[in-house]
C-alpha positions in Angstrom: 27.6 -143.2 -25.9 24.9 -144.8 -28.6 21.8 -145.9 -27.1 22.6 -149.5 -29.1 25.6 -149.3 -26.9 24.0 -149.6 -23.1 23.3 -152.9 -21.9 20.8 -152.3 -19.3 20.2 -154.0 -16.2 17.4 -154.0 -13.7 15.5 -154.7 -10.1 12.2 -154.0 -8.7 12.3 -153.9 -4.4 9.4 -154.8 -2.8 8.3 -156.0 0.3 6.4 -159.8 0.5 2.9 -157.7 1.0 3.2 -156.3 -2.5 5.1 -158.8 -4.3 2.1 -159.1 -6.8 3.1 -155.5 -7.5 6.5 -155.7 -7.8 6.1 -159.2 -10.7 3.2 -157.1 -12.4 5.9 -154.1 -13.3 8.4 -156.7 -13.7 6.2 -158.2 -16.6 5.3 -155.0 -18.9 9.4 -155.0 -19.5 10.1 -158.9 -20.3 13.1 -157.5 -22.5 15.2 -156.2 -19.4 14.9 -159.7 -17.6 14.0 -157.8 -14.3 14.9 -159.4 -10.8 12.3 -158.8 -8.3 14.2 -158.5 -4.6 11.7 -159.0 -1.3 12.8 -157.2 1.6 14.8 -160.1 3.4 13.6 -159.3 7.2 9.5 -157.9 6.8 8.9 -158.5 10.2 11.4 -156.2 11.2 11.5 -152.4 11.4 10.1 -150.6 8.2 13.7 -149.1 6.3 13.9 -149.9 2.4 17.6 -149.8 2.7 17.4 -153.8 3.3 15.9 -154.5 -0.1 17.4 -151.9 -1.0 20.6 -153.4 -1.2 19.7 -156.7 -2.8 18.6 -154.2 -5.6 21.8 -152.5 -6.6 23.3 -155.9 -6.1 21.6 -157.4 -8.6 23.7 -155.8 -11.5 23.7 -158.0 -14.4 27.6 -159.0 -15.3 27.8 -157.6 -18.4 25.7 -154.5 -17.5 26.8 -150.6 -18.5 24.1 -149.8 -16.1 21.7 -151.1 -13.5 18.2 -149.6 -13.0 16.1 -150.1 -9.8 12.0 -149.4 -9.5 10.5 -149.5 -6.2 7.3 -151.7 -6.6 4.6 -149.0 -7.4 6.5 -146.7 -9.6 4.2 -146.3 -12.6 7.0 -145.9 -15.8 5.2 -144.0 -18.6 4.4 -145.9 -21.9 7.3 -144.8 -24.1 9.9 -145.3 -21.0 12.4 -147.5 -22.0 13.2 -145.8 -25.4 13.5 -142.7 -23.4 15.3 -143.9 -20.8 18.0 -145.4 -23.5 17.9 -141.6 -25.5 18.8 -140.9 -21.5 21.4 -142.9 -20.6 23.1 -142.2 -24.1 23.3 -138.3 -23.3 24.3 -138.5 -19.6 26.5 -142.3 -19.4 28.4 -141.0 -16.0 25.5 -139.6 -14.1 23.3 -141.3 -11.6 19.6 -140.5 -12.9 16.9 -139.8 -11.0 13.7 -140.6 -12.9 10.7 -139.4 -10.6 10.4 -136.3 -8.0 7.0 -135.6 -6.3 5.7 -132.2 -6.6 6.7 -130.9 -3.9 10.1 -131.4 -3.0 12.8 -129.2 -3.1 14.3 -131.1 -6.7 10.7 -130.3 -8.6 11.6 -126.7 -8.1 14.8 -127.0 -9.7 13.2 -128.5 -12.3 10.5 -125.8 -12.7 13.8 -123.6 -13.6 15.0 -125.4 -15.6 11.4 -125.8 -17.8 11.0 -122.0 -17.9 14.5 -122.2 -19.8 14.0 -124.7 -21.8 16.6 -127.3 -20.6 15.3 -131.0 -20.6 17.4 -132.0 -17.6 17.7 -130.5 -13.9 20.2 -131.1 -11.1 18.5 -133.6 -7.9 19.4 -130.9 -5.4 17.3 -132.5 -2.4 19.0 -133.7 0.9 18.0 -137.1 -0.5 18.6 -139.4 -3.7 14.6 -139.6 -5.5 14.6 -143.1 -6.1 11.6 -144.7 -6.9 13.0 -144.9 -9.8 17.2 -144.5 -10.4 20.0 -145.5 -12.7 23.4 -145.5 -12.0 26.4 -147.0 -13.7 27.3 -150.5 -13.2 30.1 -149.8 -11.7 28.2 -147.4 -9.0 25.7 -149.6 -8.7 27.8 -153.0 -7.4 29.8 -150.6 -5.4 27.0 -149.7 -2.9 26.4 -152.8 -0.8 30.4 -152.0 0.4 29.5 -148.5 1.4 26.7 -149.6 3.4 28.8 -152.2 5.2 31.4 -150.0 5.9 29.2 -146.9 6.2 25.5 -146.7 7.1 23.6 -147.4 10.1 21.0 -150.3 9.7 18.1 -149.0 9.6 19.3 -145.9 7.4 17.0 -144.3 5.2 17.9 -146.1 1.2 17.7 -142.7 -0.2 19.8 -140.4 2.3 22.5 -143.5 2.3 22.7 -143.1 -1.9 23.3 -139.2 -1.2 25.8 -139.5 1.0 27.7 -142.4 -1.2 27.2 -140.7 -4.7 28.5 -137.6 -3.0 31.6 -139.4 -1.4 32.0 -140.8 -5.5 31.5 -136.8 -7.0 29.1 -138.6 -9.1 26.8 -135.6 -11.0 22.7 -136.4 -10.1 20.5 -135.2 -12.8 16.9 -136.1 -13.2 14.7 -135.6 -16.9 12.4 -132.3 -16.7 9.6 -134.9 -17.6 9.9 -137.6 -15.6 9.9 -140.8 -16.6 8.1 -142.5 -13.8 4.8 -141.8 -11.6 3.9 -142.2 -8.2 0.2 -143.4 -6.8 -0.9 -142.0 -3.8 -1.2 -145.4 -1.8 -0.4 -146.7 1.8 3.5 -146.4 2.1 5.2 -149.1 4.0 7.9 -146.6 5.5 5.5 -144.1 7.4 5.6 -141.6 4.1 1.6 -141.6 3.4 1.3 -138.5 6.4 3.5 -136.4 3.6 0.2 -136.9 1.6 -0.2 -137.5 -2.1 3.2 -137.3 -4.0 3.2 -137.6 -7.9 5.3 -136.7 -10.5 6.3 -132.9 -10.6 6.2 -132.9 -14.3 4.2 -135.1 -16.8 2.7 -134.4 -20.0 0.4 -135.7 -22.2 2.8 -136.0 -25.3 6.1 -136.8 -23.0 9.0 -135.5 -23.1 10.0 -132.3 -26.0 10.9 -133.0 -29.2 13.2 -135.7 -29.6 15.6 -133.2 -31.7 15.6 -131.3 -29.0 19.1 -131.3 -26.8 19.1 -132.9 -23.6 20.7 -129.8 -22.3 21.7 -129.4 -18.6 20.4 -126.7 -16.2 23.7 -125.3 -14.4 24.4 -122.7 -12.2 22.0 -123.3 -9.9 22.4 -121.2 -6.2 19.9 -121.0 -4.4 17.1 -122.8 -5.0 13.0 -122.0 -3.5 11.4 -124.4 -1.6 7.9 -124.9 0.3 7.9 -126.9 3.5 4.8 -128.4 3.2 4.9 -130.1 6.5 5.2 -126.8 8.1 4.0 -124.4 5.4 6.8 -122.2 5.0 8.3 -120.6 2.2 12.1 -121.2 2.5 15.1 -120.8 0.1 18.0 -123.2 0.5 21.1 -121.2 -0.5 24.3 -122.6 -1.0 26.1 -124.3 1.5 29.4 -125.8 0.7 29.9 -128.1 4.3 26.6 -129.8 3.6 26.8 -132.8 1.6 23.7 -131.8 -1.2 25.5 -128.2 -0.9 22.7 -126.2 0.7 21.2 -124.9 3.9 17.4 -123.5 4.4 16.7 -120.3 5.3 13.9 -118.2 4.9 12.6 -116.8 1.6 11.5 -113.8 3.4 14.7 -113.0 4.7 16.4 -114.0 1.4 14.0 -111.7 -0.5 14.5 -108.9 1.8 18.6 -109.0 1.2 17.4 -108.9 -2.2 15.3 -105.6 -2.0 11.9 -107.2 -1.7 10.3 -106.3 1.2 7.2 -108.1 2.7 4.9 -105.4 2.4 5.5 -105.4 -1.4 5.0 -109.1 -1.2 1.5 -108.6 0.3 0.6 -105.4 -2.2 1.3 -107.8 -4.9 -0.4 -111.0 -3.4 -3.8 -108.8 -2.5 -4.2 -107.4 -5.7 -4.0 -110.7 -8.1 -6.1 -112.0 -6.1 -8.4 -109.3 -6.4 -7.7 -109.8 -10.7 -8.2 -113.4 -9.6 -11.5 -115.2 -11.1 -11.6 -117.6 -7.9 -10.1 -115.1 -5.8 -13.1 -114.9 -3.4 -13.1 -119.2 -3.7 -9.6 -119.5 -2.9 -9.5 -117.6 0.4 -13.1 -119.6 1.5 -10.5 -123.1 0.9 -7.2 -121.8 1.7 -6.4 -119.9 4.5 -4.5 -116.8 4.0 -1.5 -117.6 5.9 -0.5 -120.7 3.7 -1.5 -118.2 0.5 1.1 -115.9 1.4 3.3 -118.7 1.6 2.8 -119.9 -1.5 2.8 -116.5 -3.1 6.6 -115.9 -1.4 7.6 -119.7 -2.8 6.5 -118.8 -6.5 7.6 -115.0 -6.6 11.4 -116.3 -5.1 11.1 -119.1 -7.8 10.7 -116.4 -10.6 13.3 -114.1 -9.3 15.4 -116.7 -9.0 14.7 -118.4 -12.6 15.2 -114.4 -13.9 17.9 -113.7 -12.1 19.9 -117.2 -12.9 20.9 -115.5 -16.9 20.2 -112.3 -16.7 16.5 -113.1 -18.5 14.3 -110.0 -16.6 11.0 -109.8 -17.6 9.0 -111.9 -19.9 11.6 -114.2 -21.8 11.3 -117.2 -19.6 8.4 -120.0 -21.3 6.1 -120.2 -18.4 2.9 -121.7 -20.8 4.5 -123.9 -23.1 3.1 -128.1 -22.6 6.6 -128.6 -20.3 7.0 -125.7 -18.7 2.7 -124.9 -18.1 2.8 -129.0 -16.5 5.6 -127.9 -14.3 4.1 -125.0 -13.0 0.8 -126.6 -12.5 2.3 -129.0 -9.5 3.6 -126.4 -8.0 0.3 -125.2 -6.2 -1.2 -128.6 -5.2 2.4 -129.6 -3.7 2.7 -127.2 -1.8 -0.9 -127.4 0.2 -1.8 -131.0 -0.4 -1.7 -131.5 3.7 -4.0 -129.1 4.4 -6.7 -129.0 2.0 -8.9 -132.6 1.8 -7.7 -134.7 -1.2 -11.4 -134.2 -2.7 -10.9 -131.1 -3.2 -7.6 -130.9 -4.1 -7.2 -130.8 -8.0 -10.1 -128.1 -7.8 -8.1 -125.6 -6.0 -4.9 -126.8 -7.1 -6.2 -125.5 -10.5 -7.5 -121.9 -8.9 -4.3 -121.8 -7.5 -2.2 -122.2 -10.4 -3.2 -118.8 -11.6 -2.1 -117.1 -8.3 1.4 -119.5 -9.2 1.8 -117.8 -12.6 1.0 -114.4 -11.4 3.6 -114.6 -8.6 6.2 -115.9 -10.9 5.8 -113.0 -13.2 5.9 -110.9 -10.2 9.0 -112.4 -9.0 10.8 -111.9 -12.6 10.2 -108.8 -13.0 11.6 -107.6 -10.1 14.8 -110.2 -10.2 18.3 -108.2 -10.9 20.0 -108.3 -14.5 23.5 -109.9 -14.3 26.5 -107.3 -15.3 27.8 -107.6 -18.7 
């Protein structure tokens, strides 16, 4: 598909409290003719699905494809001719155009930056969509599903899993996102998960536009950090569950694989004895959720190794994509239990532990058979 050939639809969902909100990003794209849908019942209980059906209703007639914002995602500048370049590359797909830091999609897409693709599979047990495109067709389809088969009160984004699963329609979201997220109040209880931007921005957007918008595929399991619990998990593949994975424990998972956890704690204590904030980290940090995060970033280098047989030091973990990537991964991962103050300051010290762990993990992930 050209990107002359997509006629683009689109809807901003609010609630009445931050309608100014939702007309202000309405206005910086006057070309797309966005409709801005209030939540029709604001009194009642907090659930996005209600204007969140108004939204994918509100596909223009003539549209290839309908894209919805909620009303404080922050599109970068260059976002619609990106978005376009996009939709051209991947016309079938439902697009996914933010994931915080921390969830389980942003370490997918860490992967798939240290190999150089420019798109990732959404693999959480949720649609991201603060900011989401689907095909037309998709799109006017969805207020029938909910009718026929969603709860009220259903969460918008586990309801869009469960239908674009039923469709088989492929989720893929851009390595740099398109879209931020602030860290303000959140209408639906989410502010207690604490601050949740974009798990991959950089300064001079996305890679090269000759670059191919190539695909990260065959993805198993896939790290994760439960930063509500501060655990290190893996979520390996699970064909009965609808986003096709189940969490376990990245110890355990490790351990099948030959790493035990007294090598992960050799390893841990002596970067952080190479460290420069070693000493600093441990004062803010306790060592508990260090070891967790140490497990997380180690299984997310084996993993990324292990995925094409690419041991050692082939994968780009400094490069402006895959460096930004990385960087989130710290800060995600602790951001409930370190004060927000001080949070890009150790986020920062704790990106070096990150990149060590990673290597770490590489290094010891198995070479595929020829």
């Amino acid at each position: 598909m050209r990107p002359s050939d997509i006629r683009l639809s689109a809807a901003v969902m609010s609630h009445p409290r931050r309608a100014a909100a939702a007309h202000a990003l309405a206005d910086r794209f006057p070309d797309l003719n966005i409709r801005v849908v209030l939540d029709p019942d604001p009194e009642g209980p907090p659930t996005a699905l209600r204007a969140a059906r108004l939204a994918w209703a509100a596909v223009a007639p003539d549209a290839t494809h309908h894209l919805v914002l909620q009303d404080d995602a922050l599109p970068v500048e260059d976002f619609l001719a990106r978005l376009h370049t996009l939709i051209a590359a991947q016309p079938d797909a439902a697009l996914s155009l933010f994931t915080e830091w921390g969830s389980r999609t942003s370490y997918a897409l860490r992967i798939a930056a240290m190999h150089g693709h420019r798109l990732a599979p959404v693999v959480d047990d949720y649609i991201p969509c603060v900011a989401l495109v689907l095909p037309a067709a998709t799109a006017r389809g969805f207020e029938e599903y909910v009718r026929a088969k969603v709860a009220e009160g259903a969460p918008d984004d586990v309801a869009l899993l469960h239908y674009l699963a039923d469709l088989g329609t492929r989720t893929l979201i851009p390595v740099v996102n398109l879209v931020d997220h602030p860290a303000e109040t959140s209408l639906v209880g989410n502010s207690v998960h604490g601050p949740r931007p974009s798990a991959c921005l950089t300064p001079g957007g996305d890679a090269p536009d000759a670059s191919p918008l190539t695909v990260l595929t065959g993805l198993g399991t896939v790290p994760y950090y439960d930063f509500w619990g501060q655990y290190s998990d893996a979520c390996v593949p699970d064909p009965s569950a609808v986003d096709g994975r189940v969490r376990s424990s990245a110890r355990v998972y490790l351990r099948e694989q030959g790493v035990g956890e007294d090598q992960l704690a050799d390893t841990l204590r002596e970067a952080l004895a190479r460290h420069p904030q070693g000493g600093d980290l441990t004062d803010q940090v306790s060592g508990i959720v260090l070891t967790e995060v140490w497990i997380v970033a180690f299984l997310l280098g084996h993993v990324a190794a292990a995925l094409e047989g690419r041991q050692g030091a082939t994968l780009d973990l400094t490069g402006p994509v895959a460096g930004a990537a990385l960087a989130t991964l710290g800060p995600g991962a602790i951001r409930r239990v370190v004060p927000s103050h001080r949070l890009p300051l150790v986020g920062t010290w704790l990106t070096y532990l990150v990149l060590d762990a990673v290597r770490a993990g590489m290094a010891r992930a198995p070479l595929r058979p020829e």
